[in-house]
PAVEX-441455 format. One record per residue (C-alpha): residue number from 1; residue in one letter; x, y, z. Coordinates in steps of 0.02 Angstrom, whole numbers, always signed. Example, Ala and Ser with C-alpha at 12.3 -4.5 7.8 and 13.67 -1.06 7.14 Angstrom:
# PAVEX-441455
+------+-------+--------+--------+--------+
: kepa : kolgu :      X :      Y :      Z :
+------+-------+--------+--------+--------+
:    1 :     a :   +615 :   -225 :   +390 :
:    2 :     s :   +684 :    -53 :   +357 :
+------+-------+--------+--------+--------+
//
This chain:
# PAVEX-441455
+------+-------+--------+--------+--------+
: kepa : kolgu :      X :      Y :      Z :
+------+-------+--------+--------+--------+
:    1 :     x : -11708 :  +5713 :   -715 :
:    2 :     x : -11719 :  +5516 :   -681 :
:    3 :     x : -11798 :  +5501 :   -499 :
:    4 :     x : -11686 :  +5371 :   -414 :
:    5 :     x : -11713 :  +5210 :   -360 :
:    6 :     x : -11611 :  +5132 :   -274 :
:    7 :     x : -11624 :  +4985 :   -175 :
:    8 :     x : -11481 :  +4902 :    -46 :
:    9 :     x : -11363 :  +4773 :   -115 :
:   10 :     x : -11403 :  +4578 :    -73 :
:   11 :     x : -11198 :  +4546 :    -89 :
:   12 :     x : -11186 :  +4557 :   +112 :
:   13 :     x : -10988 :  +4631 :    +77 :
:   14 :     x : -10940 :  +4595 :   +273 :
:   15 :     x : -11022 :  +4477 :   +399 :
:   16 :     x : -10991 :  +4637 :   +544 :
:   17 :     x : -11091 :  +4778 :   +472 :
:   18 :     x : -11117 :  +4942 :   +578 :
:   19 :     x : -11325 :  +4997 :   +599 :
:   20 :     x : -11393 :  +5159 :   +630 :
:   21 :     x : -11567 :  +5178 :   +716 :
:   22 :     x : -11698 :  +5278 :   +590 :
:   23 :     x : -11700 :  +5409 :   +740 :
:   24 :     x : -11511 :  +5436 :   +717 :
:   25 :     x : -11509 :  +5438 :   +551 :
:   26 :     x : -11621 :  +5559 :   +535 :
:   27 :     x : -11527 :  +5686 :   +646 :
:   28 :     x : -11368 :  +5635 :   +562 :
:   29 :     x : -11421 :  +5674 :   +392 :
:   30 :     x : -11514 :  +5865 :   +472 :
:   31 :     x : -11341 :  +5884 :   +549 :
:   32 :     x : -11237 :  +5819 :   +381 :
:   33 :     x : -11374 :  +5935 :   +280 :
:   34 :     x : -11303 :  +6093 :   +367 :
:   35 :     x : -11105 :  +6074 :   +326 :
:   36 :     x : -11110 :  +6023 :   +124 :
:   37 :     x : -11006 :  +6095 :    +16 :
:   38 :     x : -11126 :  +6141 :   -115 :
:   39 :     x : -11273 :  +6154 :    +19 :
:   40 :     x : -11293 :  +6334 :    +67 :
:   41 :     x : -11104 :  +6393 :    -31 :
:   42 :     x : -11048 :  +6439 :   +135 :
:   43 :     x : -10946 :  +6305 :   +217 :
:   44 :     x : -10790 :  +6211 :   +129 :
:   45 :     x : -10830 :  +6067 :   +198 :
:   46 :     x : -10839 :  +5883 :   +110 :
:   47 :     x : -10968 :  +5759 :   +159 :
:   48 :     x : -10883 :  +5571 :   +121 :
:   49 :     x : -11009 :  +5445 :   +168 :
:   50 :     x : -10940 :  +5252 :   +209 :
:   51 :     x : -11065 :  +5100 :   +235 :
:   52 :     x : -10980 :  +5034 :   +376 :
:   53 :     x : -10867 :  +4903 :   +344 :
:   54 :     x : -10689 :  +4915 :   +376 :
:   55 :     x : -10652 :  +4930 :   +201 :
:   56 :     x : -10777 :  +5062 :   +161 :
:   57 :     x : -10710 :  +5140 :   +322 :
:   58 :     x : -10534 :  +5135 :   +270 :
:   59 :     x : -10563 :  +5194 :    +87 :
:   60 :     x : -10677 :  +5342 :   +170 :
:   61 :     x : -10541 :  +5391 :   +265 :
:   62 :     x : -10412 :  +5384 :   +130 :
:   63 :     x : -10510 :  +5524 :    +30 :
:   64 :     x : -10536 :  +5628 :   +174 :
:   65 :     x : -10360 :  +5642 :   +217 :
:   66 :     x : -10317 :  +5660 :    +35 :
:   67 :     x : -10448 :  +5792 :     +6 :
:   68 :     x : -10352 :  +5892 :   +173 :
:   69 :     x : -10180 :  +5839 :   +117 :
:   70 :     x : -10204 :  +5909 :    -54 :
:   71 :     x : -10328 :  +6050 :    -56 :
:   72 :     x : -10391 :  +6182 :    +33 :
:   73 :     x : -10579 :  +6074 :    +93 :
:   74 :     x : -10604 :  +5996 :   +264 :
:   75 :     x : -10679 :  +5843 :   +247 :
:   76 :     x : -10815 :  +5757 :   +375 :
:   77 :     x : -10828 :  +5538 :   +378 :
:   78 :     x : -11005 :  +5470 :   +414 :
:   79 :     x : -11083 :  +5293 :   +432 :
:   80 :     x : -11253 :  +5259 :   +317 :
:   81 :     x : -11293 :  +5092 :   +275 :
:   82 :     x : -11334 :  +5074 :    +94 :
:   83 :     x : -11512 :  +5145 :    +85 :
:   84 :     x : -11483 :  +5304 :   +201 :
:   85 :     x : -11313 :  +5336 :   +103 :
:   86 :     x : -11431 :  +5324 :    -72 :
:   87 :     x : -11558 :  +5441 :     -6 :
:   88 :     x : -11411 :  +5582 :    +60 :
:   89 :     x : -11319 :  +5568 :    -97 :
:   90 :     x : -11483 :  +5580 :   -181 :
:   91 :     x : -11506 :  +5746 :    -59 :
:   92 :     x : -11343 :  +5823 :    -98 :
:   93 :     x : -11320 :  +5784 :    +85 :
:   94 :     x : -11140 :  +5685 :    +34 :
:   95 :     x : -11026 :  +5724 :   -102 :
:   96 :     x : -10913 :  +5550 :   -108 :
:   97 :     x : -10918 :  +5406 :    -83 :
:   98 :     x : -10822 :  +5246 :   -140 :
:   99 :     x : -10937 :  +5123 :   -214 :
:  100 :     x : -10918 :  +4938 :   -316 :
:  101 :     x : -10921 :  +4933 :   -495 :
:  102 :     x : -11039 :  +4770 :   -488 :
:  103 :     x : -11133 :  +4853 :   -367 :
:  104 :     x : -11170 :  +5003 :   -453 :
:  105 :     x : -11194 :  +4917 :   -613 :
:  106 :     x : -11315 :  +4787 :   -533 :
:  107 :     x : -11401 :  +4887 :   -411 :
:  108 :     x : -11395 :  +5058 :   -453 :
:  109 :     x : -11414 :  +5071 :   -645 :
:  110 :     x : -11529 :  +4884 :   -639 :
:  111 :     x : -11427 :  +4848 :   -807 :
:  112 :     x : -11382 :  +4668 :   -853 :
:  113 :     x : -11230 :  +4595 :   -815 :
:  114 :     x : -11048 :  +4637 :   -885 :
:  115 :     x : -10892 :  +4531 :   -865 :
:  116 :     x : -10771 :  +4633 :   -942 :
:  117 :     x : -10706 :  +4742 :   -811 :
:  118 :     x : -10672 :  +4906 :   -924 :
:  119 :     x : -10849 :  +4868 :  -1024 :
:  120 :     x : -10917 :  +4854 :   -833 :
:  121 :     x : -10815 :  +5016 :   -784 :
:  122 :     x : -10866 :  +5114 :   -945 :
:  123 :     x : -11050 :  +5097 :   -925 :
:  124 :     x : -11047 :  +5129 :   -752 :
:  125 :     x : -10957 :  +5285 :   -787 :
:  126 :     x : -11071 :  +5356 :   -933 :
:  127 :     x : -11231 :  +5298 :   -858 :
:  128 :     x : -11197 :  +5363 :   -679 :
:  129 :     x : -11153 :  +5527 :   -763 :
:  130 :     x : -11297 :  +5522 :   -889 :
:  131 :     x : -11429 :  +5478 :   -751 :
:  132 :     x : -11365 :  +5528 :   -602 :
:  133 :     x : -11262 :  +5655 :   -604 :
:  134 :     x : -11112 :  +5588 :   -518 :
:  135 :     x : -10932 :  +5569 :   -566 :
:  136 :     x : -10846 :  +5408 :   -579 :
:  137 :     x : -10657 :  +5426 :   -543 :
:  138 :     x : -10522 :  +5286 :   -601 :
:  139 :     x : -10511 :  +5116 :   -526 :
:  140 :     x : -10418 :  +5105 :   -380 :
:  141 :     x : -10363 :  +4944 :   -418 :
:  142 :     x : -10421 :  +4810 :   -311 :
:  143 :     x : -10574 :  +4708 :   -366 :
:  144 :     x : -10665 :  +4643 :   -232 :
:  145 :     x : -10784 :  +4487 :   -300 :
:  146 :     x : -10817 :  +4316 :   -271 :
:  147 :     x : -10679 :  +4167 :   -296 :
:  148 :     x : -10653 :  +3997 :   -244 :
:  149 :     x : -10528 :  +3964 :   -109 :
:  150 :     x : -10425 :  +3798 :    -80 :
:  151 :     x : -10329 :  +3744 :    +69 :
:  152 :     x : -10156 :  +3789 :    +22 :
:  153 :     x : -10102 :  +3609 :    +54 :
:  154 :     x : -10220 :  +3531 :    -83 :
:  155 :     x : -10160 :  +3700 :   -199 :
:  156 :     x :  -9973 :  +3628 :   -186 :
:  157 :     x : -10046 :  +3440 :   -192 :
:  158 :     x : -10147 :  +3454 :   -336 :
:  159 :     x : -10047 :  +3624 :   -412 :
:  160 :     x : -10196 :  +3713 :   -439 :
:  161 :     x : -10209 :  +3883 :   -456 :
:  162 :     x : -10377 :  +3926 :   -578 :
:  163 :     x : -10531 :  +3868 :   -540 :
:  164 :     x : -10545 :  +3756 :   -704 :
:  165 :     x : -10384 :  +3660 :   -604 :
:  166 :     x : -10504 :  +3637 :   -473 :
:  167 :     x : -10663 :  +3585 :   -544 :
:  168 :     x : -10544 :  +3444 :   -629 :
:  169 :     x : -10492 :  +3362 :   -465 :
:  170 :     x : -10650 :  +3415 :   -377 :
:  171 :     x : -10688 :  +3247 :   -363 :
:  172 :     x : -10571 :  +3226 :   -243 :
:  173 :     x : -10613 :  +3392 :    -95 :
:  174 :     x : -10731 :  +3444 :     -4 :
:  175 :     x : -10840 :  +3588 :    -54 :
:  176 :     x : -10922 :  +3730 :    +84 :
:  177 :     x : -11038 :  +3861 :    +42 :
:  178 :     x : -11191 :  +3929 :   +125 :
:  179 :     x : -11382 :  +3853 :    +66 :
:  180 :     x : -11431 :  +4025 :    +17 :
:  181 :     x : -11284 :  +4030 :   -109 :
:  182 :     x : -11302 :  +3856 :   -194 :
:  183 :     x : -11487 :  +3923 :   -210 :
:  184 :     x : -11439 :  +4064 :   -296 :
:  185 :     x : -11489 :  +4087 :   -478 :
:  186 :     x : -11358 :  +4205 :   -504 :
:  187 :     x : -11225 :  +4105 :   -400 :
:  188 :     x : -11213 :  +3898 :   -409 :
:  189 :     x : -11300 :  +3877 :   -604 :
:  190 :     x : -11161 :  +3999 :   -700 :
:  191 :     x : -11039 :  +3895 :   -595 :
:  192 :     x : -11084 :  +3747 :   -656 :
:  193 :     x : -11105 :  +3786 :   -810 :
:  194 :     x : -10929 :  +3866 :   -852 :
:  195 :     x : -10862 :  +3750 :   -725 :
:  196 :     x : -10935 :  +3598 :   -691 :
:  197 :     x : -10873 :  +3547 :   -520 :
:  198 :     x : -10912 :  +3386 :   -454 :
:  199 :     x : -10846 :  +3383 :   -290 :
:  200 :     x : -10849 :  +3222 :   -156 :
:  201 :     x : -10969 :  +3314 :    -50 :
:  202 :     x : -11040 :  +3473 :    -28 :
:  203 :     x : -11063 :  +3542 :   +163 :
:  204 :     x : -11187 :  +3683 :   +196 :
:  205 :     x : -11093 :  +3823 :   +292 :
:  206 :     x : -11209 :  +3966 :   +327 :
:  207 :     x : -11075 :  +4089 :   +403 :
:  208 :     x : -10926 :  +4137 :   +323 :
:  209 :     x : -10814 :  +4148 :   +474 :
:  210 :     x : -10855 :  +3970 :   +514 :
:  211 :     x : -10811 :  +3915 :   +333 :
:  212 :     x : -10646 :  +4000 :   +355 :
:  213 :     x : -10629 :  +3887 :   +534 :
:  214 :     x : -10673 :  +3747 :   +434 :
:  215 :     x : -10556 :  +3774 :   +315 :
:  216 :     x : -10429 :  +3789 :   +447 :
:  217 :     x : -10469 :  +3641 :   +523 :
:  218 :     x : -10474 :  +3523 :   +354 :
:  219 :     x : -10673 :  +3502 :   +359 :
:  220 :     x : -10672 :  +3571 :   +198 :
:  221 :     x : -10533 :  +3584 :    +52 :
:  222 :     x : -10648 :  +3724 :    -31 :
:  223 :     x : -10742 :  +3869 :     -6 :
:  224 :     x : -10808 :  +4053 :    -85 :
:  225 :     x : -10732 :  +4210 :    -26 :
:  226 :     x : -10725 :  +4388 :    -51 :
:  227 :     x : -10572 :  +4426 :   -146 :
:  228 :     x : -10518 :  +4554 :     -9 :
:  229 :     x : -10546 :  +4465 :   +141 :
:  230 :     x : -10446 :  +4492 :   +302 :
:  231 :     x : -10450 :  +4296 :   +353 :
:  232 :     x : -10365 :  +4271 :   +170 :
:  233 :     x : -10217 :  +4328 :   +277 :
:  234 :     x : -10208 :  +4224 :   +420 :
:  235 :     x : -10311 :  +4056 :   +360 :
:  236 :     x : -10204 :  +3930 :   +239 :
:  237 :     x : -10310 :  +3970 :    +99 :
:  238 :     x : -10271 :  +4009 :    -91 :
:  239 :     x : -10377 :  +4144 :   -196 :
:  240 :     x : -10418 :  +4036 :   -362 :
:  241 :     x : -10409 :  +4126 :   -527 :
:  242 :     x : -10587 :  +4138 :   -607 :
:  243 :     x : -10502 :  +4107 :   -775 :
:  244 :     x : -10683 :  +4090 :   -866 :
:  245 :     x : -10753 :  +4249 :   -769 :
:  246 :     x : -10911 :  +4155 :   -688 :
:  247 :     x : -10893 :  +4309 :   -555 :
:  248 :     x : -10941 :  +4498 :   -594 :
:  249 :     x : -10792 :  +4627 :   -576 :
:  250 :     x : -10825 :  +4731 :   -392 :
:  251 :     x : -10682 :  +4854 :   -425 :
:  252 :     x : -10676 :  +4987 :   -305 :
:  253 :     x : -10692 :  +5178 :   -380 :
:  254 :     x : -10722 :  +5363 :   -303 :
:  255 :     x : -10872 :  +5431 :   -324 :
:  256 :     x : -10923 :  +5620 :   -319 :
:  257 :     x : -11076 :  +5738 :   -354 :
:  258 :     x : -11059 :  +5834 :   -536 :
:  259 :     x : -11102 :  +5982 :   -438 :
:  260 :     x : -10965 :  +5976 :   -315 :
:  261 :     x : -10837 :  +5921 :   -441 :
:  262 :     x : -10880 :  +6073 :   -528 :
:  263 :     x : -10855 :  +6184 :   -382 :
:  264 :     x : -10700 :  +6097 :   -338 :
:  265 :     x : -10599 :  +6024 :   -484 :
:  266 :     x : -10475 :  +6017 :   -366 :
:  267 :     x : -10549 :  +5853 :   -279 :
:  268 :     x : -10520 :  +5739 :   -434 :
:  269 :     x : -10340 :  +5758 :   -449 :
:  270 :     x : -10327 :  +5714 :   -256 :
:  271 :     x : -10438 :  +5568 :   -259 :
:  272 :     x : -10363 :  +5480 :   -428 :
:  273 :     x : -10193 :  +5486 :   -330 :
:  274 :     x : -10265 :  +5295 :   -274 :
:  275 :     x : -10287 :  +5243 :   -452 :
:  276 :     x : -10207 :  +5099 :   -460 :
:  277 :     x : -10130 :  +5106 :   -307 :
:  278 :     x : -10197 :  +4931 :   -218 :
:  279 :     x : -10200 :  +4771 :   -274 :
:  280 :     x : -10344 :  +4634 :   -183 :
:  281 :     x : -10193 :  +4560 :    -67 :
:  282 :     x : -10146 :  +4748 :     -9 :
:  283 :     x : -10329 :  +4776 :     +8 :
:  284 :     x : -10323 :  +4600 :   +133 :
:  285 :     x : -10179 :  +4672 :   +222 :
:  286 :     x : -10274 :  +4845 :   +253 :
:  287 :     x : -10437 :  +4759 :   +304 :
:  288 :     x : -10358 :  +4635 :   +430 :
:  289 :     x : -10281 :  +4784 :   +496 :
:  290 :     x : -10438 :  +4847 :   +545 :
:  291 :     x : -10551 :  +4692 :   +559 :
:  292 :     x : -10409 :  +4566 :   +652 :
:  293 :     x : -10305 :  +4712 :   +744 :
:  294 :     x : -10447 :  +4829 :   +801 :
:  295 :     x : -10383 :  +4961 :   +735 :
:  296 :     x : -10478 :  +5124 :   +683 :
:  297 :     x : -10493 :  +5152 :   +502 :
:  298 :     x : -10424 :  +5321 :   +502 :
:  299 :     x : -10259 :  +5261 :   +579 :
:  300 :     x : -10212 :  +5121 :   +452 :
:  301 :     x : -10257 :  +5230 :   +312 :
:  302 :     x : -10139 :  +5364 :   +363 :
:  303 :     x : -10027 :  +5257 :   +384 :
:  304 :     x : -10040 :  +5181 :   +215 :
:  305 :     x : -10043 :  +5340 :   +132 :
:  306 :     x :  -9905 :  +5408 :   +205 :
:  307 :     x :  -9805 :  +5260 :   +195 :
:  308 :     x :  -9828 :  +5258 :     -4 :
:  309 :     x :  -9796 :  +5459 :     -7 :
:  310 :     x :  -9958 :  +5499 :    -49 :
:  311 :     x :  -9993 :  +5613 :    +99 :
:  312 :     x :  -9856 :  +5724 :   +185 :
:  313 :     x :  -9821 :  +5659 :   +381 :
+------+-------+--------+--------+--------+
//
């Protein structure tokens, strides 16, 4: 069996990230070690991990209310930040989890780059099962990556919706993104090679809450995102079309142990009942939800799920 390896994402999906203590972490995983499904055979219980973000929260919760709305399991939600969640999985201490194609592909498996979301999706799918051991459900339709965003006012000035549009009148905005991500290998150079921007000036923004003020306040025209974002809601900003695919595909798929699956088939027919099901703005709406209203995870996905009559009231 390949010993794993795996090592935390640097993507930084959220700028508010829950933390747990080592101390805590290690009585969470004793305690999450004693309810498994396919720990000691005796309890019918599902271990979901999320890593703490309102959309892993929210997607957590969505399977664990599935799983109880369709089958006969229970179903416990847990915080681990990437490492800890790695190391339980790893453990058979949880049995799904929703992870990132781009992030598995990149992080997990250390293979090179793919563009093409299905190639992406297909060798994350064989290689997690070949390696691994885990089960890669379908797509669940949102992909959240990088993309530019412009102030909706130059958008309709300029009528630019791809990001080709906007490297041609880049000469006339103005461009914010952090210092660590113009430093980037794997960030600004790919950009500017399939793109070429030129913009009028380039600010250094190290936060991305503050680029999203900035935005709102017209110190900038331009700025990166993540394609999911809550403040994509609220902030007059336009998601650009990557139309030359500088930006790996993130799409968002259930994972689960081969070992569980096995004992419950059951779980993959609940779980693919999100294939497809939401798109990167639905994904924005959900998130702000959570992130803008305060409002737990477990709520707004019940809500969601009922509301698209994929869970009974």
């Amino acid at each position: 069996m390949k010993k794993w390896n795996f090592t935390a994402s640097s993507r930084g999906k959220r700028p508010v990230r829950k933390t747990i203590a080592l101390g805590a972490a290690a009585i969470l995983i004793a305690v999450m070690s004693g309810c498994s499904a396919s720990g000691s055979g005796k309890s019918e219980t599902i271990n979901i991990a999320t890593k703490g973000f309102a959309e892993s929260d929210i997607l957590a919760n969505a399977f664990k209310l599935l799983i109880e709305n369709d089958t006969k399991l229970k179903a416990n939600v847990e915080t681990l930040d990437n490492s800890l969640l790695w190391n339980a999985l790893k453990e058979n201490k949880v049995d799904v989890y929703a992870e990132y194609t781009g992030t598995a592909l990149i992080n997990i498996l250390k293979a090179e780059p793919e563009f093409d979301p299905q190639t992406a999706y297909d060798k994350v799918k064989k290689d997690l099962k070949e390696q691994n051991q885990l089960t890669v459900l379908d797509p669940i339709g949102f992909n959240n990556t990088y993309a530019f965003g412009l102030h909706k006012d130059q958008a309709e000035k300029y009528g630019i919706k791809t990001t080709s549009q906007l490297a041609e009148k880049s000469g006339e905005l103005i461009f914010g993104a952090s210092e660590e991500f113009i430093n980037r290998p794997d960030a600004w150079p790919p950009i500017l090679e399939k793109y070429n921007p030129k913009f009028k000036e380039i600010k250094t923004i190290q936060n991305p809450g503050l680029a999203y003020q900035a935005i709102d306040q017209k110190l900038i025209d331009s700025m990166i995102l993540y394609t999911t974002d809550s403040q994509i809601t609220v902030k007059p900003i336009v998601v650009l079309e990557d139309d030359k695919h500088v930006f790996l595909p993130y799409y968002a798929v259930p994972i689960v142990r081969d070992e569980v699956l096995k004992k419950h088939p059951e779980l993959e027919k609940a779980l693919n009942k999100l294939a497809g099901k939401i798109t990167d703005a639905q994904m924005q709406t959900l998130n702000s939800e959570v992130e803008l209203k305060q409002r737990p995870a477990l709520d707004v996905a019940k809500e969601w799920l009922t509301a698209n009559g994929l869970i009974s009231k």
